[in-house]
SELOMAR-847312 format. One line per field, with one value per residue (C-alpha): residue number from 1; residue in three letters; x, y, z. Coordinates in nm, 2 decimals. Layout:
<pts>
num: NUM|...
residuo: ALA|...
u: X|...
v: Y|...
w: Z|...
</pts>
This chain:
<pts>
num: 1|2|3|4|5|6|7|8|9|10|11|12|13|14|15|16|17|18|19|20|21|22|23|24|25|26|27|28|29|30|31|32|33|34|35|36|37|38|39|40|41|42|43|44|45|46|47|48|49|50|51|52|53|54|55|56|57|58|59|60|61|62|63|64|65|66|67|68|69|70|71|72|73|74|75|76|77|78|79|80|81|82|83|84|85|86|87|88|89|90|91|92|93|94|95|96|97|98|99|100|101|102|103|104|105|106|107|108|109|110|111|112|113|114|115|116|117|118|119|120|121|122|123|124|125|126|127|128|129|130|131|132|133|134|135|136|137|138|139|140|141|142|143|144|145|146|147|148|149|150|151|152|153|154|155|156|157|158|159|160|161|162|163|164|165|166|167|168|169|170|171|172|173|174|175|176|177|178|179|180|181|182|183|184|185|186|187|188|189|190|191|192|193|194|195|196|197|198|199|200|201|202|203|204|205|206|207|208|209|210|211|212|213|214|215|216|217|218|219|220|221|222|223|224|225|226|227|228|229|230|231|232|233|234|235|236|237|238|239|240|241|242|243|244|245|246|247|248|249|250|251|252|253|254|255|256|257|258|259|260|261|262|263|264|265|266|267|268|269|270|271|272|273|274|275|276|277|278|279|280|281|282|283|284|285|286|287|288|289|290|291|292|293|294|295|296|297|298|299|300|301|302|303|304|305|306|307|308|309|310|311|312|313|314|315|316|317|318|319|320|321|322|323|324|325|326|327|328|329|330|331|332|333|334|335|336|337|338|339|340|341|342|343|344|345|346|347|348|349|350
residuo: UNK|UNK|UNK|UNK|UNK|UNK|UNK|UNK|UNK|UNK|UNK|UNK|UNK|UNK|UNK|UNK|UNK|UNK|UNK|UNK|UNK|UNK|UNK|UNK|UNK|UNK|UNK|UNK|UNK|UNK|UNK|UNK|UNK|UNK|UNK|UNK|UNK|UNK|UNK|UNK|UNK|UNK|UNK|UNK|UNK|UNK|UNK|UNK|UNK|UNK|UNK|UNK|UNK|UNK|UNK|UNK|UNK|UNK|UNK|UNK|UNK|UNK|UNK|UNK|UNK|UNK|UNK|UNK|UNK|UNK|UNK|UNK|UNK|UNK|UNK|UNK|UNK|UNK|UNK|UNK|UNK|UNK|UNK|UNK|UNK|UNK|UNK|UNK|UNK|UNK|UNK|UNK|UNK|UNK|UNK|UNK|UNK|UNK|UNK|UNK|UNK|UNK|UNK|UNK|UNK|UNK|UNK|UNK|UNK|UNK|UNK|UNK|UNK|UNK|UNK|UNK|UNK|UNK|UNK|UNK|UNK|UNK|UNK|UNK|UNK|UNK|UNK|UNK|UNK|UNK|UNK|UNK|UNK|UNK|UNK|UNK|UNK|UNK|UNK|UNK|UNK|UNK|UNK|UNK|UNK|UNK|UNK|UNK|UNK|UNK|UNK|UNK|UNK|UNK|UNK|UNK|UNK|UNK|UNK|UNK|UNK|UNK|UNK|UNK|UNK|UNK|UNK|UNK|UNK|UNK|UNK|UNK|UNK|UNK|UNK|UNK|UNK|UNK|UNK|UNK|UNK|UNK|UNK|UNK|UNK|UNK|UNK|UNK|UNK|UNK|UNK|UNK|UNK|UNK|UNK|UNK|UNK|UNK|UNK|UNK|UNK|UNK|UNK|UNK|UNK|UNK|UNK|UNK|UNK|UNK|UNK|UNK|UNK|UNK|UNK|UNK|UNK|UNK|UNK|UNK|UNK|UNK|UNK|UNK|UNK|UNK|UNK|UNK|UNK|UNK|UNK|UNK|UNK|UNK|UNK|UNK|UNK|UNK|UNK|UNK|UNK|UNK|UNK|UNK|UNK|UNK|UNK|UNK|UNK|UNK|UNK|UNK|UNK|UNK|UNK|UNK|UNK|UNK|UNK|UNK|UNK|UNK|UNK|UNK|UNK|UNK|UNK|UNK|UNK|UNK|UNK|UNK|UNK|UNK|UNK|UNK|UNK|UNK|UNK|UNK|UNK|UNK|UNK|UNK|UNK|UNK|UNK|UNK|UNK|UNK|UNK|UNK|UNK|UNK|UNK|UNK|UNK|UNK|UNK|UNK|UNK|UNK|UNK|UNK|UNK|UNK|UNK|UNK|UNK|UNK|UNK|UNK|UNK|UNK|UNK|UNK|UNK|UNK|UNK|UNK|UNK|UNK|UNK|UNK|UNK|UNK|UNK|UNK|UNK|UNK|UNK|UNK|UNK|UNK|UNK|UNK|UNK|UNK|UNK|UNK|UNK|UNK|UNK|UNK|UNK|UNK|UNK|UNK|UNK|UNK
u: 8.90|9.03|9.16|9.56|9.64|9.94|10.22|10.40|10.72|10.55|10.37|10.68|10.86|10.59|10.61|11.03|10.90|10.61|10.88|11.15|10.83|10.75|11.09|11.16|10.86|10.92|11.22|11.22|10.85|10.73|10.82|11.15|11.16|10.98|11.27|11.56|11.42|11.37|11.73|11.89|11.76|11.85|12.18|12.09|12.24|12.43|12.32|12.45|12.24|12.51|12.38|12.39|12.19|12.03|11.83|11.63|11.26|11.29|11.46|11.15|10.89|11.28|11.39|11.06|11.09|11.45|11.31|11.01|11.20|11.50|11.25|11.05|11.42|11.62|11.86|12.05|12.03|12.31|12.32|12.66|12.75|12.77|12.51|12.54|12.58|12.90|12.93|13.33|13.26|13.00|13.25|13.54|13.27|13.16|13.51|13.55|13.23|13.36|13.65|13.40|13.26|12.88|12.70|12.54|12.57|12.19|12.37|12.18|12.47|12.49|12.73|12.72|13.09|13.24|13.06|13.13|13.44|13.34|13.10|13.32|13.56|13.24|13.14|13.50|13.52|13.16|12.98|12.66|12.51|12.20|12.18|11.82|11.68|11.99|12.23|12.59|12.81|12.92|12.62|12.80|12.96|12.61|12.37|12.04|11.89|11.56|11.34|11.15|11.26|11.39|11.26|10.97|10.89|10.98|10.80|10.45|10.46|10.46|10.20|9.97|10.05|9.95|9.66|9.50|9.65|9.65|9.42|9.54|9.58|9.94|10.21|10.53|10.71|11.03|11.17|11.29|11.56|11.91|12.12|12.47|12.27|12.27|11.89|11.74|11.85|11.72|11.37|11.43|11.47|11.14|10.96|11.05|11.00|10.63|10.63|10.75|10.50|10.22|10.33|10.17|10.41|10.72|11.00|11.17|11.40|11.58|11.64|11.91|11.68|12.00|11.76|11.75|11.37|11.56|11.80|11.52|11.30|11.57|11.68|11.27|11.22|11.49|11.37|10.98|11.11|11.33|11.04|10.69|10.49|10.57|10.25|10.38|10.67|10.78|10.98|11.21|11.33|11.14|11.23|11.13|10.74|10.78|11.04|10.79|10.51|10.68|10.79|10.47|10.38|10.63|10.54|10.22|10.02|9.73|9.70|9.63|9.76|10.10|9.99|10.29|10.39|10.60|10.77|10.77|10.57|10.78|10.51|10.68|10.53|10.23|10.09|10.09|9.87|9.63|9.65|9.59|9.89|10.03|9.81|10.01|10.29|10.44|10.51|10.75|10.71|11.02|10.87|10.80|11.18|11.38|11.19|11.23|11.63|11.66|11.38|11.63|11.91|11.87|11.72|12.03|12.32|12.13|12.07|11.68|11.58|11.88|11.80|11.44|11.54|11.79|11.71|11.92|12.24|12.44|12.49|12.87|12.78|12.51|12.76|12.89|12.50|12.37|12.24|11.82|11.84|11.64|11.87|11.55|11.24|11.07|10.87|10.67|10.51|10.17|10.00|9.90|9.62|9.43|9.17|9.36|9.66|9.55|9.67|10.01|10.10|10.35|10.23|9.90|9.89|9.87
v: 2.73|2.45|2.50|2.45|2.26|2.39|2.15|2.24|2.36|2.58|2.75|2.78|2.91|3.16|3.32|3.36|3.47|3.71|3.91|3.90|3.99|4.27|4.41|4.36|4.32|4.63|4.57|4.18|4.09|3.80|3.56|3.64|3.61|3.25|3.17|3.26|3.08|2.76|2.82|2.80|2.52|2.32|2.16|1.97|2.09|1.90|1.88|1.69|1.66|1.61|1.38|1.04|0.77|0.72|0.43|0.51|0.68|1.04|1.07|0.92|1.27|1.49|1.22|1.24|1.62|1.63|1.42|1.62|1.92|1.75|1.66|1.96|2.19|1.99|1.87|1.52|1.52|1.26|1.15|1.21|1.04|0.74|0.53|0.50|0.79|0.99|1.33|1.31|1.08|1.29|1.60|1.41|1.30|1.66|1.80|1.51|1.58|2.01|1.89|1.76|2.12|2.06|2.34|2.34|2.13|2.09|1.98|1.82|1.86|1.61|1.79|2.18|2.21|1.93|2.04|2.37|2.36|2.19|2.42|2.72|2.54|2.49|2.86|2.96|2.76|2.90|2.65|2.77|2.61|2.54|2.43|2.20|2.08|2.16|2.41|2.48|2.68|2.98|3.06|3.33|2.98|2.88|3.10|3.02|2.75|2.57|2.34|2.33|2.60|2.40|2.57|2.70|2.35|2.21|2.46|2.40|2.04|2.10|2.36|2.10|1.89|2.09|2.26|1.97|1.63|1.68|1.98|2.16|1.87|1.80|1.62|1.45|1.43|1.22|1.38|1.11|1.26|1.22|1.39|1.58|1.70|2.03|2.03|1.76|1.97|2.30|2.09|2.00|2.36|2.45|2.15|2.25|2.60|2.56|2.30|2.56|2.84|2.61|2.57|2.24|2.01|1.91|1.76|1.45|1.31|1.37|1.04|0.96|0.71|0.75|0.73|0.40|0.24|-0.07|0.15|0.41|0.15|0.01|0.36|0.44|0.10|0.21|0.57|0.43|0.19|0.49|0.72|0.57|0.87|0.98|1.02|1.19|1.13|1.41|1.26|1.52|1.29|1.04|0.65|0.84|0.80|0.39|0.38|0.53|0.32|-0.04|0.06|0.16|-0.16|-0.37|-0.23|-0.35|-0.04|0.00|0.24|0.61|0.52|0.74|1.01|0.97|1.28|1.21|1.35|1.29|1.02|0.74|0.46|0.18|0.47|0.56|0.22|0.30|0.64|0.40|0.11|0.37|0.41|0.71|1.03|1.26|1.37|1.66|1.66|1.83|1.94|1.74|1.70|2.13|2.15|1.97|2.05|2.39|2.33|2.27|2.47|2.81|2.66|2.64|2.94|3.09|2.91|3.01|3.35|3.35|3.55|3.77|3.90|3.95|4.20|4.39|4.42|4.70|4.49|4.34|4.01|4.02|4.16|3.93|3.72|4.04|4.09|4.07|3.68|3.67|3.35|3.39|3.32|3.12|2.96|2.77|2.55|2.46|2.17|1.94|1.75|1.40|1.19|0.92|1.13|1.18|0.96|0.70|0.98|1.02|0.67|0.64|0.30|0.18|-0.03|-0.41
w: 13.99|14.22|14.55|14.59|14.93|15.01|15.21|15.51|15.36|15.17|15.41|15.60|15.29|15.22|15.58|15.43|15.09|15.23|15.43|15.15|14.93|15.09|15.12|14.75|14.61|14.38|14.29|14.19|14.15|14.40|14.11|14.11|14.51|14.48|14.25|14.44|14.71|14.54|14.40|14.74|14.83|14.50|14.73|15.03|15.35|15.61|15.94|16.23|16.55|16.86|17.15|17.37|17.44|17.07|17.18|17.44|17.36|17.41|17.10|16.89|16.86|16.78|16.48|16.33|16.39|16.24|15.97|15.82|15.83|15.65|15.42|15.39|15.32|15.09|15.41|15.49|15.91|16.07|16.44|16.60|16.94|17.16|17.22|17.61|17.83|17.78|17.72|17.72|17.40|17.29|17.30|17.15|16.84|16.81|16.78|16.50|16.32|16.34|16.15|15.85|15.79|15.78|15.71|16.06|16.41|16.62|16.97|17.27|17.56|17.78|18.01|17.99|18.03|17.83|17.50|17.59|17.34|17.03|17.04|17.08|16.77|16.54|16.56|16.53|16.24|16.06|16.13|16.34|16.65|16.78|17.15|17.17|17.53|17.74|17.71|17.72|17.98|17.80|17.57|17.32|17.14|17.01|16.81|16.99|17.24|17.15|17.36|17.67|17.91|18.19|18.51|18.38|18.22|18.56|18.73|18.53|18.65|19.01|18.94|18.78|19.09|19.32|19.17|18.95|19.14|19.49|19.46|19.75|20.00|20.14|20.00|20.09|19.79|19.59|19.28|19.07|18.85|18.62|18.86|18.77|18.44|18.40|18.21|18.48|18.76|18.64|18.62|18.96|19.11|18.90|19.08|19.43|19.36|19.29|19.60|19.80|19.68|19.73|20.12|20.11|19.93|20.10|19.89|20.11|19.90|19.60|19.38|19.11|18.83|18.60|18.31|18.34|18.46|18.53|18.81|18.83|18.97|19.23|19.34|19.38|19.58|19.84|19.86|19.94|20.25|20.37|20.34|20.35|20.41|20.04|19.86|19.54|19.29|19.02|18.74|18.51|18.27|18.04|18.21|18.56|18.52|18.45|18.66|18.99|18.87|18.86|19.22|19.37|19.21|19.35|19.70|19.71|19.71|19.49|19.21|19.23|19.62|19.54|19.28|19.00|18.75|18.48|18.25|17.80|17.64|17.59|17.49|17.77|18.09|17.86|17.94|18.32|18.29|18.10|18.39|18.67|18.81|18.67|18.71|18.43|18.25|18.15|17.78|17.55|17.20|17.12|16.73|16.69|16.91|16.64|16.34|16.46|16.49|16.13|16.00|16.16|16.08|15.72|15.66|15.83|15.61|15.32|15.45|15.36|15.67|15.68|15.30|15.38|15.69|15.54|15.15|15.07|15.13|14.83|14.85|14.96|15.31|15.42|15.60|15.77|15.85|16.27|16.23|16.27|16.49|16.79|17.14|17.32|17.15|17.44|17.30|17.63|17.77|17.74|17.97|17.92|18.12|18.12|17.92|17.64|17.70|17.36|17.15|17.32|17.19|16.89|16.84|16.95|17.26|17.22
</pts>
């Protein structure tokens, strides 16, 4: 007998099916189980995915994310929000998009506060939320948050600084950040709080990049002349690393002379690992963080995992059920060098 290769989604579905199977196993047959799952799935859910900025490169490893799990469960995944930075457009789309009834919202909040109520009007009205990278203000109007856990995520880079860059020797340091973001700024705190167990690492200046290496690069320029004892630079956000490494550049320093941690893998900075003059970046699982998004999210509109954990309710009380959606999957963060930085690339380097 052949081998069967089985595909992602159903691996995925059998972890569903296993738990449904064993619950009522004996009372449906693992056919019958199989079936019921595949019937669920016969309509394609709609999923929105709330956010800003669409062109810019962080969002390439979550659309492919989005994408394969859209494919992989039957479900049609839409961007909503503006392309530039505006999280008061971004709210005003979302409460929009709430009045379409999709059958769930993934939403990336630009501003904790100012998503705070379509959020609040999207659960009122049935439709569940998942909060993915950043977070919202009030938490009890979104079902669970999914991403990279800010400060711990923030915290692990200036770990890896200390301990694997500088390796114990001092440091005068800029954090090169998005500031007035709720996510970037929780990052920040993590950075300084590993600076500040390592006794060794002192943070001189705090830099606004606005996530743009074009202004990043300026706003780094100015912060070198006003401080040129700095020998490291922390990014938090994903144009912070190219942004640090044209300036250094532009200085006239030589590479390696200002040790550079980034932060993602957008292919533009990726380039400057390889040339010398970054030394890392922290990565996030942004591909496993949104395929996870939709991945939960449909097995909770069509209830697969609340069946499976409570098999001796009738169907008309699911909906009354306690939800099974975790409230925090952090899905951690990578590093990336100049050892393994060729595989980092979503398109190989000219």
């Amino acid at each position: 007998m052949g081998k069967k290769v089985f595909s992602r989604r159903e691996v995925l579905q059998g972890g569903v099916a296993a738990g449904m199977g064993l619950a009522v196993g004996g009372l449906l047959g693992p056919r019958a189980v199989a079936e019921a799952a595949q019937a669920a799935q016969a309509k394609p859910l709609e999923i929105a995915v709330s956010g800003c900025l669409w062109n810019i490169g962080w969002w390439i490893d979550g659309r492919m994310g989005w994408t394969a799990a859209g494919k992989d469960f039957n479900c049609n995944i839409t961007e909503v929000g503006p392309a530039e930075f505006d999280a008061s457009q971004q709210a005003t789309m979302t409460e929009e998009l709430v009045a379409k009834k999709p059958d769930a919202i993934i939403m990336v909040p630009f501003d904790p506060n100012q998503l705070l109520d379509p959020a609040r009007k999207a659960m009122e009205a049935g439709i569940p939320v998942i909060c993915s990278n950043t977070d919202i203000a009030d938490k009890k109007w979104r079902y669970g948050h999914v991403g990279m856990e800010n400060f711990p995520g923030g915290y692990l880079q200036g770990k890896y600084v200390v301990e694997n860059l500088l390796k114990g020797k001092p440091g005068k340091a800029m954090i090169l950040t998005g500031i007035g973001l709720e996510n970037l700024g929780t990052r920040t705190k993590g950075i300084e709080a590993a600076f500040a167990e390592a006794k060794s690492v002192e943070v001189v200046d705090v830099v606004n990049d606005q996530l743009d290496p074009n202004l990043g690069t300026q706003a780094c320029s100015a912060s070198l002349l006003a401080h040129p004892d700095i020998n490291v630079i922390v990014g938090t956000d994903s144009s912070a690393g190219e942004s640090a490494s044209r300036a250094v550049k532009e200085s006239g320093r030589k590479p390696g002379e200002i040790i550079i941690m980034g932060m993602d893998r957008d292919d533009s900075m990726l380039v400057h690992i390889k040339e010398g003059w970054m030394a890392a970046t922290a990565v996030q699982r942004n591909f496993l963080e949104f395929y996870l998004d939709v991945y939960m999210l449909q097995n909770h509109v069509r209830q697969l995992w609340v069946k499976g954990a409570f098999p001796g309710a009738p169907s008309d009380a699911l909906g009354k059920l306690p939800h099974q959606l975790p409230y925090v999957t952090d899905t951690g963060v990578m590093f990336c060098t100049a050892e393994n930085v060729d595989y980092f690339f979503h398109e190989k380097p000219k």
